[in-house]
Backbone atoms as SQL, in Angstrom:
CREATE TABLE atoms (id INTEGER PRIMARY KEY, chain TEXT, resi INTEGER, resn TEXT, atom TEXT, x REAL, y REAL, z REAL);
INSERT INTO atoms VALUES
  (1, 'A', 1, 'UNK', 'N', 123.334, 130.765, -72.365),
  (2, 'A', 1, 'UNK', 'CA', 123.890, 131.996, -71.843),
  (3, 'A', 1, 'UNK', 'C', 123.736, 133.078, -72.910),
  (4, 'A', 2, 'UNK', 'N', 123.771, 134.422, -72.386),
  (5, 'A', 2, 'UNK', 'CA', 123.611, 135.277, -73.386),
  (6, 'A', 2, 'UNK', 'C', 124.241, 135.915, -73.901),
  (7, 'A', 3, 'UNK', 'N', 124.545, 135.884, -74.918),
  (8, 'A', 3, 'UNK', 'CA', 126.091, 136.313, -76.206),
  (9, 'A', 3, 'UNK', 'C', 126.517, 137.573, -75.384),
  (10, 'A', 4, 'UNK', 'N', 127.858, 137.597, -75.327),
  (11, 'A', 4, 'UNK', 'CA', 128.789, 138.344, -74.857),
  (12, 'A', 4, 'UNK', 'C', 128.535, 138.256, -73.158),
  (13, 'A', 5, 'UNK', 'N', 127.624, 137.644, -72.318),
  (14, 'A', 5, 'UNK', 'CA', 127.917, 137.586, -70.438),
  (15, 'A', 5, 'UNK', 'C', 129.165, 137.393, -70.165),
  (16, 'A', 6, 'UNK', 'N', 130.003, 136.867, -71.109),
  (17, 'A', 6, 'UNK', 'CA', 131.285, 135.933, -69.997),
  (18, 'A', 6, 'UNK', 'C', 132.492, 136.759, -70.663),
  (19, 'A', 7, 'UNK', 'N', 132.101, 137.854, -71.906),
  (20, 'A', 7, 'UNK', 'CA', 133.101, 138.302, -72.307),
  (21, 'A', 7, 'UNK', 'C', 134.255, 139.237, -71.208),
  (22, 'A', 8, 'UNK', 'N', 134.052, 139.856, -70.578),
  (23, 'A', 8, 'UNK', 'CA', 134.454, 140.363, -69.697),
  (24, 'A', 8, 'UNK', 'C', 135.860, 139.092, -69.046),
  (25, 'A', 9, 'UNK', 'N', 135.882, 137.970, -69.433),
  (26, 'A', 9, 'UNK', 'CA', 136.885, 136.816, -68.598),
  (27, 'A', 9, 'UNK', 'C', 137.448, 137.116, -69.725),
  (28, 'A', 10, 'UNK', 'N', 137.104, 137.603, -71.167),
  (29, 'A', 10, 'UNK', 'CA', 138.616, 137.221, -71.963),
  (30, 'A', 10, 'UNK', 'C', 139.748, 138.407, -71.679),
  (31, 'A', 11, 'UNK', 'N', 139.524, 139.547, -70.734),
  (32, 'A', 11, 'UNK', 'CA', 140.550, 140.703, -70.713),
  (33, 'A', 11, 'UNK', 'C', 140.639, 140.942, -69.616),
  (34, 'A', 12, 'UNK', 'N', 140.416, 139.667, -68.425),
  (35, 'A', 12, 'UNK', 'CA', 141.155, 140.485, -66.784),
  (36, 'A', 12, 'UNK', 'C', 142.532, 140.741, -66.631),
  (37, 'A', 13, 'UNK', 'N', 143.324, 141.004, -67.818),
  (38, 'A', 13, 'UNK', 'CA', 144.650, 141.604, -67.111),
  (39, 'A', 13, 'UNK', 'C', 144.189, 142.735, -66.965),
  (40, 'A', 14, 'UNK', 'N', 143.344, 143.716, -68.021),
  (41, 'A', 14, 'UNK', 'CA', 142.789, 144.783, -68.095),
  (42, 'A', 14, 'UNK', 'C', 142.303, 144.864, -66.957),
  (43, 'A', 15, 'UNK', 'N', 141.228, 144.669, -66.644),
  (44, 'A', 15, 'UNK', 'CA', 140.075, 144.600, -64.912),
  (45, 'A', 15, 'UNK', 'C', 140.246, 143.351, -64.882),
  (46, 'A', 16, 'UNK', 'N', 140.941, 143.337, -63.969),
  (47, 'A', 16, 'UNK', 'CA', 141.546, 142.115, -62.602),
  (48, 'A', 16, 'UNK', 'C', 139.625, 142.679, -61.893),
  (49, 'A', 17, 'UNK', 'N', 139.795, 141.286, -61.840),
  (50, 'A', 17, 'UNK', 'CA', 138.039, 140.854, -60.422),
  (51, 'A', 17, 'UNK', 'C', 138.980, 140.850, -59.154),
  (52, 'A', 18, 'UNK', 'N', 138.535, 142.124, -58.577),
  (53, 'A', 18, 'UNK', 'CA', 138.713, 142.332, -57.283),
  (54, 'A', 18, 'UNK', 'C', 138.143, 141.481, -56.184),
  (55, 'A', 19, 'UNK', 'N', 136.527, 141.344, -56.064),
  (56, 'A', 19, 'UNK', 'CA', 135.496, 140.615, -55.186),
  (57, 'A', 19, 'UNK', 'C', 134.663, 140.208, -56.208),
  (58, 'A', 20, 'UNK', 'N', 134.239, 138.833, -55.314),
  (59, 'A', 20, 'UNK', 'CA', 132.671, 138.090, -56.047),
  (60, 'A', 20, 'UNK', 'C', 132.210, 138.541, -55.495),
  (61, 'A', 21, 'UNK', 'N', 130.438, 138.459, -55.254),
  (62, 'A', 21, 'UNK', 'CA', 129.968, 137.882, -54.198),
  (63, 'A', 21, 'UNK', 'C', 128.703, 137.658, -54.290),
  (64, 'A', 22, 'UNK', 'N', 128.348, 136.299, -53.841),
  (65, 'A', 22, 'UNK', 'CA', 126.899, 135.838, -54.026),
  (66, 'A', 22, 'UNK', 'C', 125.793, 135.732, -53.051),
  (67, 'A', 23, 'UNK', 'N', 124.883, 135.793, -53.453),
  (68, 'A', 23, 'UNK', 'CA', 123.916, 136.207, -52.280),
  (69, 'A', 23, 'UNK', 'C', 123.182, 134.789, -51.947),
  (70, 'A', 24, 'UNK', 'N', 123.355, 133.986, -51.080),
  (71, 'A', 24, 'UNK', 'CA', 122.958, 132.470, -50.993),
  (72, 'A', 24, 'UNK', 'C', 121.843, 132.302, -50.389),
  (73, 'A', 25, 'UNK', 'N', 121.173, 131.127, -50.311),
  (74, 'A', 25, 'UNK', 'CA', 119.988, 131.108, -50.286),
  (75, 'A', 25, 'UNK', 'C', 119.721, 130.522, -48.504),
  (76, 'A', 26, 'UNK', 'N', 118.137, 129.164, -48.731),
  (77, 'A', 26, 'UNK', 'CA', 118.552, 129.340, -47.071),
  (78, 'A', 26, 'UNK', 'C', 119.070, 127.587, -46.843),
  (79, 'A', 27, 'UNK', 'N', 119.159, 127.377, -48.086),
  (80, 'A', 27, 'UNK', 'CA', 119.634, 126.037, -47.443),
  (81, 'A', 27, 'UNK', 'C', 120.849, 125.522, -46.704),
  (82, 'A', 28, 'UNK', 'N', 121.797, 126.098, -46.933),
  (83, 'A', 28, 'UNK', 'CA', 122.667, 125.909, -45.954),
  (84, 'A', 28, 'UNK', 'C', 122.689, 125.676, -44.267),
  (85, 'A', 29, 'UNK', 'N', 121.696, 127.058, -44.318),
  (86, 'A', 29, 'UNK', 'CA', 121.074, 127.732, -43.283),
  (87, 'A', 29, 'UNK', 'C', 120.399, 126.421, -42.656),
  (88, 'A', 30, 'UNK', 'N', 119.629, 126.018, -42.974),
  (89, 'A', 30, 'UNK', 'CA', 118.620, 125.218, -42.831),
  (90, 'A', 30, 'UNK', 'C', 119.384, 123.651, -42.004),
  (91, 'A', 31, 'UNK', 'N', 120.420, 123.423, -43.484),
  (92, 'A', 31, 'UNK', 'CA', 121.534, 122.405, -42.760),
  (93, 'A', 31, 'UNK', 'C', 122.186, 122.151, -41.602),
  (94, 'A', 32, 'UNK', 'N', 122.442, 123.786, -41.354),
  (95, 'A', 32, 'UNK', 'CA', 123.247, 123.745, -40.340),
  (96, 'A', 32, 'UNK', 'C', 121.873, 123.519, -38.973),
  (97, 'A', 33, 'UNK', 'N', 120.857, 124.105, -39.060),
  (98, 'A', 33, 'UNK', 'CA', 119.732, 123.767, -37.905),
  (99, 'A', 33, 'UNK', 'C', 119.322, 122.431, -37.957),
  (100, 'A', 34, 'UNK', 'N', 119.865, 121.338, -39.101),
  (101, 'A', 34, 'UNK', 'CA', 118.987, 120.186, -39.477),
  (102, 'A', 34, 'UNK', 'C', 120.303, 119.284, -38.284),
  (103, 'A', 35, 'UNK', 'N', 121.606, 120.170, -38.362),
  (104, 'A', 35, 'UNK', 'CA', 122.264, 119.396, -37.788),
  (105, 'A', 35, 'UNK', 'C', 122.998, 119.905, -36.456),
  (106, 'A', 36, 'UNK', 'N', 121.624, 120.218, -35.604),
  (107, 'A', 36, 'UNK', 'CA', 121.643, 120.987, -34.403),
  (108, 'A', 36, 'UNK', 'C', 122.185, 122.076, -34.281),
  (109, 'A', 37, 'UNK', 'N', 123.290, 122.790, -35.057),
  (110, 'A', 37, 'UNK', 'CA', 123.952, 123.975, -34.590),
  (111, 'A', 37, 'UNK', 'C', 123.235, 124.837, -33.865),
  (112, 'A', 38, 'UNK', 'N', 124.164, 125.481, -33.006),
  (113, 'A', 38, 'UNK', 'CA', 123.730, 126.355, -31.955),
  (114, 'A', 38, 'UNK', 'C', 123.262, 127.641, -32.259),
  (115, 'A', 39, 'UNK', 'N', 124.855, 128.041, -33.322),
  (116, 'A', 39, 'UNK', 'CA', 125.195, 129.295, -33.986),
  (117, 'A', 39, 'UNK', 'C', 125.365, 129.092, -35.551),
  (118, 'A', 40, 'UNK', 'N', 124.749, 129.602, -36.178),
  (119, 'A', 40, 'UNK', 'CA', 125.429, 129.908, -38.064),
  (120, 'A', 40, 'UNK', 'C', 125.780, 131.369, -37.976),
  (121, 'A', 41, 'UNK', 'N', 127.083, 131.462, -38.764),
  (122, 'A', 41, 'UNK', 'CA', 127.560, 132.371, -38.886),
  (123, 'A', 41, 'UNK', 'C', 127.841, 132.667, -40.334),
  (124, 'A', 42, 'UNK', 'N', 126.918, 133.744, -41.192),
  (125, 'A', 42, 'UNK', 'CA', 126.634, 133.438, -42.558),
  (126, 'A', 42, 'UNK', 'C', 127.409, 134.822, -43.133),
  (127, 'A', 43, 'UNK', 'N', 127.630, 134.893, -44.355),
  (128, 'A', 43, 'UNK', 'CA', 128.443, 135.647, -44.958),
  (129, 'A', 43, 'UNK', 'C', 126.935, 136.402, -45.706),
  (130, 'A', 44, 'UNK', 'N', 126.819, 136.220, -47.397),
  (131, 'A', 44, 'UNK', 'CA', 126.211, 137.188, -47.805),
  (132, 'A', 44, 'UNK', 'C', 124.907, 136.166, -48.217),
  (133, 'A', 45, 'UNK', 'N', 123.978, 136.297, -47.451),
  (134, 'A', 45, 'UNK', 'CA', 122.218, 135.611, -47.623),
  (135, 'A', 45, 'UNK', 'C', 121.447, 136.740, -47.952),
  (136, 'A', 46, 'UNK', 'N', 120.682, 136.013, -48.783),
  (137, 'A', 46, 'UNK', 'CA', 119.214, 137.192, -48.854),
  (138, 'A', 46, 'UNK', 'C', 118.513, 137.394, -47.851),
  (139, 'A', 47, 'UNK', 'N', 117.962, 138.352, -48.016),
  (140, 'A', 47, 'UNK', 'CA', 117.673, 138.980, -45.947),
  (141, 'A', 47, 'UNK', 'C', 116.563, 137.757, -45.826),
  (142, 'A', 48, 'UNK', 'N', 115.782, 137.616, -46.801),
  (143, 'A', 48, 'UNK', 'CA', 114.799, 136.197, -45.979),
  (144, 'A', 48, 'UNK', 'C', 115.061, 135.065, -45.768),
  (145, 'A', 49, 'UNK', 'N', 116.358, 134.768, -46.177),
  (146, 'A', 49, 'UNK', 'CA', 116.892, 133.054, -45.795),
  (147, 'A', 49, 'UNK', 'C', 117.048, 132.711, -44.637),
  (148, 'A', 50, 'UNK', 'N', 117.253, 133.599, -43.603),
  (149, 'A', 50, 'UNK', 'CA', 117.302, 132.915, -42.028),
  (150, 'A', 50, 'UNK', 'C', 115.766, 132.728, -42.194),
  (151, 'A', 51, 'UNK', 'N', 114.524, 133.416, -42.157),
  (152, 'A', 51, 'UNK', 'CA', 113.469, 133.096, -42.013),
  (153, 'A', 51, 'UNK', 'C', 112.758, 131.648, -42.580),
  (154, 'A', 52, 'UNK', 'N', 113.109, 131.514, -44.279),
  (155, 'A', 52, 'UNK', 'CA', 112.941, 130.455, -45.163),
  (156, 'A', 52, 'UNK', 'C', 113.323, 129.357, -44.015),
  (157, 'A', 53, 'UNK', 'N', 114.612, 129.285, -44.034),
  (158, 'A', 53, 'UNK', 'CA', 115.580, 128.430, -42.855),
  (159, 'A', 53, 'UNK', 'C', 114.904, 127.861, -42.340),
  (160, 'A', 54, 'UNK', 'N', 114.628, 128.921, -41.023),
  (161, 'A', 54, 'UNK', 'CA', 114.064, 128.021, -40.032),
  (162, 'A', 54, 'UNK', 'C', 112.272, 127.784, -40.189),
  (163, 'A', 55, 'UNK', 'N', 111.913, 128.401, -40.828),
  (164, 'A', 55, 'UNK', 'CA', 110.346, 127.585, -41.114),
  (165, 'A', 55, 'UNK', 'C', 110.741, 126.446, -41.435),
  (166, 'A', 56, 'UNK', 'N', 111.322, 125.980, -42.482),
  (167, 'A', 56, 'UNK', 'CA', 111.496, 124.687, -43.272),
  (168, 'A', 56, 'UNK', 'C', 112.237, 123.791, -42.297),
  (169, 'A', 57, 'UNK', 'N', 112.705, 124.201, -41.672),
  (170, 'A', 57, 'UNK', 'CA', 113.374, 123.761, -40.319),
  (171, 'A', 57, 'UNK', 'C', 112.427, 122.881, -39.501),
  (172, 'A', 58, 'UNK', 'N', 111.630, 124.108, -38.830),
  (173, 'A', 58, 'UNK', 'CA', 110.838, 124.054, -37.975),
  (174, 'A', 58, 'UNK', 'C', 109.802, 123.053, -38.494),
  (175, 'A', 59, 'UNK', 'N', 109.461, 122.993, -39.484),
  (176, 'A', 59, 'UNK', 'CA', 108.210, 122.177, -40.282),
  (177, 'A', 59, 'UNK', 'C', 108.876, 121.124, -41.119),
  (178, 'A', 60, 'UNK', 'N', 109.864, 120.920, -41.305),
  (179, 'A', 60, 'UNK', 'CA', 110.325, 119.678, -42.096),
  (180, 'A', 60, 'UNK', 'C', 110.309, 119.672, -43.552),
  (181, 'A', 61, 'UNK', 'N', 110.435, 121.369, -44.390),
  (182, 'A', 61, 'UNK', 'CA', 109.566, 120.737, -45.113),
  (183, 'A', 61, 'UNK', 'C', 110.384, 120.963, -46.343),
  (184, 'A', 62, 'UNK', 'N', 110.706, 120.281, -47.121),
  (185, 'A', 62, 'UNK', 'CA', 111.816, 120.020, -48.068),
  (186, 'A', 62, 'UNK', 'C', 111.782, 120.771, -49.184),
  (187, 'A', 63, 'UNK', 'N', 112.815, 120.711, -50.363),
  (188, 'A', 63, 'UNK', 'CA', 112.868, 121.756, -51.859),
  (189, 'A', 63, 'UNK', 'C', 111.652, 121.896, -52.458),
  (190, 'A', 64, 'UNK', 'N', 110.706, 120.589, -52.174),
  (191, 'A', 64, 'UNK', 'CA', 109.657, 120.131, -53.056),
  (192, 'A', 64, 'UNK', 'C', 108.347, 121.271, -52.597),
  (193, 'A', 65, 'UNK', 'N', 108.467, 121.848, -51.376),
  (194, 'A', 65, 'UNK', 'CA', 107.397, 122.422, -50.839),
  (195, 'A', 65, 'UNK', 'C', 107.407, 123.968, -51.543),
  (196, 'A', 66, 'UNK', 'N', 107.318, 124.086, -52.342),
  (197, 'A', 66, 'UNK', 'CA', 107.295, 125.653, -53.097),
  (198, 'A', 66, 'UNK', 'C', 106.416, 126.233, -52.216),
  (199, 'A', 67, 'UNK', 'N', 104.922, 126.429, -52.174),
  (200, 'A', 67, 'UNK', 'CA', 104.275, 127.372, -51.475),
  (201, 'A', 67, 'UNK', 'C', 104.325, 127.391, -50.295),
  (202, 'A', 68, 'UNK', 'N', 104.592, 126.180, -49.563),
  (203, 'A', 68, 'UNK', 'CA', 105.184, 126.682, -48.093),
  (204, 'A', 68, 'UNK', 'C', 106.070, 127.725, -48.175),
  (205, 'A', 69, 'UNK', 'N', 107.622, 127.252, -48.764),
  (206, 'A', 69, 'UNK', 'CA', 108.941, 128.344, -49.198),
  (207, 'A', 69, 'UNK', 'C', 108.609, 129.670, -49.233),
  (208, 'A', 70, 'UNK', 'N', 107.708, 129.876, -50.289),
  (209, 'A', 70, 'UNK', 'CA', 107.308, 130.601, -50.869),
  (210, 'A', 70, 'UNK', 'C', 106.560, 131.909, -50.124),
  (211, 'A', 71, 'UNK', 'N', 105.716, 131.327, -49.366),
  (212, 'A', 71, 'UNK', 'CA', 104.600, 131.738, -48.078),
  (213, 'A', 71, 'UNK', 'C', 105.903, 132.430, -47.384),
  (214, 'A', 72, 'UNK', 'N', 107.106, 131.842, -46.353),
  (215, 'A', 72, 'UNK', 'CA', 108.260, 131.882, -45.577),
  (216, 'A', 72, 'UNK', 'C', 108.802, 133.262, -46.216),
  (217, 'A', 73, 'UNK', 'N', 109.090, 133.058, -47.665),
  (218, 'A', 73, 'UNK', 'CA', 109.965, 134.231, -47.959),
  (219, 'A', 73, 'UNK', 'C', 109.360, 134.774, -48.522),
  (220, 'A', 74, 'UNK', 'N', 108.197, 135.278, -48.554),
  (221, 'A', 74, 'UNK', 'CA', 107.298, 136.528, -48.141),
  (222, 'A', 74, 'UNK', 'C', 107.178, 137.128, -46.711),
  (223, 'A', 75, 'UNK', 'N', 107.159, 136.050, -45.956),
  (224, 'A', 75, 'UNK', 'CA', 107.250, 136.852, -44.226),
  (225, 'A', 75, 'UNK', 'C', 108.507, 137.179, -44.160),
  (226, 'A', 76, 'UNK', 'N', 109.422, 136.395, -44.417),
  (227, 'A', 76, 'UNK', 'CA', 110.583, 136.946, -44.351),
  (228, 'A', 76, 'UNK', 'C', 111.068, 138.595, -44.868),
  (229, 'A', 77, 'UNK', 'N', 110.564, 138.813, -46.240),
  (230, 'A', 77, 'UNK', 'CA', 110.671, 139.594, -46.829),
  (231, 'A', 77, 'UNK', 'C', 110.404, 140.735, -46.040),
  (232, 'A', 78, 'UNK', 'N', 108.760, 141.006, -44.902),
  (233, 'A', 78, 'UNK', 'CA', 108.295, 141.689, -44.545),
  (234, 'A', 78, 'UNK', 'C', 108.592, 142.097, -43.483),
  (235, 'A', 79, 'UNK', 'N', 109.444, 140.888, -42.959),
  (236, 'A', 79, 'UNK', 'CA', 110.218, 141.075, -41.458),
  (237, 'A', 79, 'UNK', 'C', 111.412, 141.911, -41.700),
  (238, 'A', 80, 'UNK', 'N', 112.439, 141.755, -42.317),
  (239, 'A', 80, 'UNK', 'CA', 113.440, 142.765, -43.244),
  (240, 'A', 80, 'UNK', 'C', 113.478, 144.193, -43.357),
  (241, 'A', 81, 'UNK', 'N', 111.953, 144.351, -43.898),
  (242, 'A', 81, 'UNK', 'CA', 111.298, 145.656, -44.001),
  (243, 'A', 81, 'UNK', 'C', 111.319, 146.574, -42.104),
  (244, 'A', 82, 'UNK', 'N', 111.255, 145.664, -41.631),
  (245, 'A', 82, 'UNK', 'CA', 110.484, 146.431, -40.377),
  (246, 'A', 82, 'UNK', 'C', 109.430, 147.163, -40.540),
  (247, 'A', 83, 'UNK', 'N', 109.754, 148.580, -39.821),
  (248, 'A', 83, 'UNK', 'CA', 108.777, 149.723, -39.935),
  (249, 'A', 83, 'UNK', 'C', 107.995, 149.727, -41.256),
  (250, 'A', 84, 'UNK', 'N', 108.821, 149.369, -42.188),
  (251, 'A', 84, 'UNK', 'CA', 108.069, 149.913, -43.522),
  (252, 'A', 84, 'UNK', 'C', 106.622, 149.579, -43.380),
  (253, 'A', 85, 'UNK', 'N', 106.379, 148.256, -43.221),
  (254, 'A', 85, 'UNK', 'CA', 105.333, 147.483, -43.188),
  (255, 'A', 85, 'UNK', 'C', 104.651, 147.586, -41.794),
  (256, 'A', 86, 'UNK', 'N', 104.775, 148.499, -40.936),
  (257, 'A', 86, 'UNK', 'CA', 103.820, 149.194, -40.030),
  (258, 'A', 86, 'UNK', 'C', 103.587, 150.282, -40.007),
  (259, 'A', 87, 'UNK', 'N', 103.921, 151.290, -41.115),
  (260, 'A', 87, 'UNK', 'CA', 103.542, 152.795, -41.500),
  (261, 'A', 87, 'UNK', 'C', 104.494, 153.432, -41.829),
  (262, 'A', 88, 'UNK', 'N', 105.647, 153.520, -42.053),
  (263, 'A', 88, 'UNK', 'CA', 106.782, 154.027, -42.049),
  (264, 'A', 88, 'UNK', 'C', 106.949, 154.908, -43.257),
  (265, 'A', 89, 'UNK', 'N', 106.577, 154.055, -44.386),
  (266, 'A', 89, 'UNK', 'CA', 106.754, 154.681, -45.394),
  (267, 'A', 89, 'UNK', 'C', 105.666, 154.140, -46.279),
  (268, 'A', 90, 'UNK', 'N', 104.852, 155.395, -46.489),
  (269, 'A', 90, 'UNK', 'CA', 103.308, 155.498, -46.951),
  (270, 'A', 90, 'UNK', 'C', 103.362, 157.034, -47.710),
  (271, 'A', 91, 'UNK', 'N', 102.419, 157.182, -49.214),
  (272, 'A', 91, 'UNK', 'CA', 102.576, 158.538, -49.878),
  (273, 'A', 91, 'UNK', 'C', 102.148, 159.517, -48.817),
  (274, 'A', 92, 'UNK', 'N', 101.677, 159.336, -47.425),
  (275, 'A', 92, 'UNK', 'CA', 100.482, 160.185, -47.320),
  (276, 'A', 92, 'UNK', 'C', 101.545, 160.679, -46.012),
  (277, 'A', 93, 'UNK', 'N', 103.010, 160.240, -45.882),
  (278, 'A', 93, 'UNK', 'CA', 103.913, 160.783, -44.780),
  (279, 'A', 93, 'UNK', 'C', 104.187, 162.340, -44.820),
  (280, 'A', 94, 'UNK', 'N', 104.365, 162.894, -45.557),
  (281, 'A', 94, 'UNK', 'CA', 104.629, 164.509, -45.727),
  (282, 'A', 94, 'UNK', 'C', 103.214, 165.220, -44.764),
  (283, 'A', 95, 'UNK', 'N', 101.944, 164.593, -44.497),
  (284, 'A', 95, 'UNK', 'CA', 100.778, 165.519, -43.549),
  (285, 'A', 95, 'UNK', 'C', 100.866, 164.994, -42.440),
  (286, 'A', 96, 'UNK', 'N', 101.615, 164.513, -41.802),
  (287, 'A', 96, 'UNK', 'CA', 102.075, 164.115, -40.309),
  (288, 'A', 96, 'UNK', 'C', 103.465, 164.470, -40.110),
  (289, 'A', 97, 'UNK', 'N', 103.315, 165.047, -38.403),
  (290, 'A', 97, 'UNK', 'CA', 104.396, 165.686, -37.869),
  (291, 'A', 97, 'UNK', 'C', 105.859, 164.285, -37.543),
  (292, 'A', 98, 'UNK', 'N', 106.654, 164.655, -37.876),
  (293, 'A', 98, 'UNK', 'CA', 108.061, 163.596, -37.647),
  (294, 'A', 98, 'UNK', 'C', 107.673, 162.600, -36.773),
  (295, 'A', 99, 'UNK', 'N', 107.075, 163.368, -35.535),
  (296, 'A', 99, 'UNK', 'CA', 107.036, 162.703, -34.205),
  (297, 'A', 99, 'UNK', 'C', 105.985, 161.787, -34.288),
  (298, 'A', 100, 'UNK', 'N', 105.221, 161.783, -35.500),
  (299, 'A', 100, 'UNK', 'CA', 104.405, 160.540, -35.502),
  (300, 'A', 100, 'UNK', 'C', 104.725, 159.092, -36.217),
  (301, 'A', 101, 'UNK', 'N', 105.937, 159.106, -36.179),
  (302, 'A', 101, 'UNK', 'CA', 106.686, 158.042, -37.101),
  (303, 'A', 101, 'UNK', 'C', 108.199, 157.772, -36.167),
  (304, 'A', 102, 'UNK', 'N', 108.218, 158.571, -34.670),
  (305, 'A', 102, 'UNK', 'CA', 109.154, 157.687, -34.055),
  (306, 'A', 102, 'UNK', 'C', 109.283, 156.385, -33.251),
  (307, 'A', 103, 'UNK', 'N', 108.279, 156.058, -32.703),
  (308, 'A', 103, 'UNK', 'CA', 107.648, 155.167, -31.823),
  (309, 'A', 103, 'UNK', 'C', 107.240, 153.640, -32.686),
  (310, 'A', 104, 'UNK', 'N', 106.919, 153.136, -33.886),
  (311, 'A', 104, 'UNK', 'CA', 106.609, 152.698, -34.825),
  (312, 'A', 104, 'UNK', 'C', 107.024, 151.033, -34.493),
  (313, 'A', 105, 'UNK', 'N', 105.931, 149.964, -33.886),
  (314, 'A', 105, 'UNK', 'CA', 106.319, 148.732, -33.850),
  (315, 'A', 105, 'UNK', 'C', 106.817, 148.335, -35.008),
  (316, 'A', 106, 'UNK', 'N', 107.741, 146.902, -34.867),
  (317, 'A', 106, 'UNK', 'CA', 108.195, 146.352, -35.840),
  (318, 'A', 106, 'UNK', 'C', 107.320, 144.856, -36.545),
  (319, 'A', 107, 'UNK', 'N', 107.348, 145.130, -37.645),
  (320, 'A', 107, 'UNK', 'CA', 106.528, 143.552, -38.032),
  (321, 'A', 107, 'UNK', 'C', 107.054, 142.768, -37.305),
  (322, 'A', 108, 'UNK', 'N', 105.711, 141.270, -37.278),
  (323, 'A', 108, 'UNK', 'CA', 105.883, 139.958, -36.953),
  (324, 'A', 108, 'UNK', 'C', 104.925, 139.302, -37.291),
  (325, 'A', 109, 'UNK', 'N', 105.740, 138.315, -37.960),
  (326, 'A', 109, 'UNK', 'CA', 105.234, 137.100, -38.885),
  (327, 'A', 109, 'UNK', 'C', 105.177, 135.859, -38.232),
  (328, 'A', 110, 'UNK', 'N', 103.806, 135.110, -38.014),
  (329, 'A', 110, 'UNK', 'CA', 103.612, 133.963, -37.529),
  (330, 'A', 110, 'UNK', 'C', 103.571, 132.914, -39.151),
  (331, 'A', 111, 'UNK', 'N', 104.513, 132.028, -39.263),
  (332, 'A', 111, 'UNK', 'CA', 104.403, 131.023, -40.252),
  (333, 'A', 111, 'UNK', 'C', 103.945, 130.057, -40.216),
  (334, 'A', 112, 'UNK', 'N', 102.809, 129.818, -40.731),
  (335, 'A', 112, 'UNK', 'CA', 102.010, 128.425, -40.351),
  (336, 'A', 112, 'UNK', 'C', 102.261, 127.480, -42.003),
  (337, 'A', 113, 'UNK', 'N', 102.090, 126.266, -41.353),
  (338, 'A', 113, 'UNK', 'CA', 101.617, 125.276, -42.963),
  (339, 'A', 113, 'UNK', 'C', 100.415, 125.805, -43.728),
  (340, 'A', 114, 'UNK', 'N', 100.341, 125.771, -44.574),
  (341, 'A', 114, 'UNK', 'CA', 99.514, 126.157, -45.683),
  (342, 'A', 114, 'UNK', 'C', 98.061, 125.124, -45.289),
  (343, 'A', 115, 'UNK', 'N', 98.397, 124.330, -44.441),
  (344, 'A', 115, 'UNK', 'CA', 96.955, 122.845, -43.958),
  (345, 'A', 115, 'UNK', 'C', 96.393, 123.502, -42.734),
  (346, 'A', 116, 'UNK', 'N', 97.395, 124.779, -42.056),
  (347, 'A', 116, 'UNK', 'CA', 96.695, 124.741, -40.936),
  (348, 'A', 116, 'UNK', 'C', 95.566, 125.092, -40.709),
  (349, 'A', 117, 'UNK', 'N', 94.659, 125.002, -39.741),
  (350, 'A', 117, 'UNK', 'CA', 93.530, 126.175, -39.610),
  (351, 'A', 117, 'UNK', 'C', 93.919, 127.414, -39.291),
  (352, 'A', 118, 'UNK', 'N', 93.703, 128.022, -39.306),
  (353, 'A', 118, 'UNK', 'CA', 93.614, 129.567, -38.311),
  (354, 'A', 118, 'UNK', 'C', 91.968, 129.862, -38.487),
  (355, 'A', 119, 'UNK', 'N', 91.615, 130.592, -37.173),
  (356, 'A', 119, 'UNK', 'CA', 90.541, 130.538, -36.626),
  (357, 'A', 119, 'UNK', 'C', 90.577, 132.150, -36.093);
């Protein structure tokens, strides 16, 4: 750990910790689909862990699979984004009129295994 991180615990009468809060990953997520749930109802996840989730879900594919994961929460990432990642926000927005940036599909990410073909 790095000299002085935890100093801050020797004087909470001073600053009393109001809120934690951690941003969790997708395994939980994942658990709860491994063990049929219908509904998860999640507190604070990184916006790509439902995605991570259910790929790894959907594909079986355990901690050990880094570039699958990895692959997942990149789509994930991009799905999050929405618009961004279909024109939204590009340097070259200031020479187009407003009205060409209302209409604007949203990404979608097909997640395949890293073995599959695509053709």
């Amino acid at each position: 750990m790095a000299k002085d991180t935890a100093s801050f615990l020797d004087s909470l009468e001073d600053m009393p910790i109001e809120a934690a809060n951690a941003y969790l990953g997708y395994r939980a997520i994942k658990k709860g689909l491994d063990e049929d749930a219908n509904i998860l109802i999640c507190g604070r996840i990184s916006d790509a862990s439902p995605v991570i989730a259910a790929a790894a879900w959907w594909y079986d594919w355990s901690e050990a699979d880094l570039d699958q994961l990895a692959g997942s929460l990149i789509a994930g990432h991009l799905i999050e984004c929405s618009t961004y990642v279909t024109g939204r926000n590009f340097s070259g927005a200031s020479r187009h009129p407003h009205s060409d940036f209302l209409r604007l599909g949203a990404g979608i990410s097909e997640i395949l295994p890293s073995d599959a073909m695509v053709s």
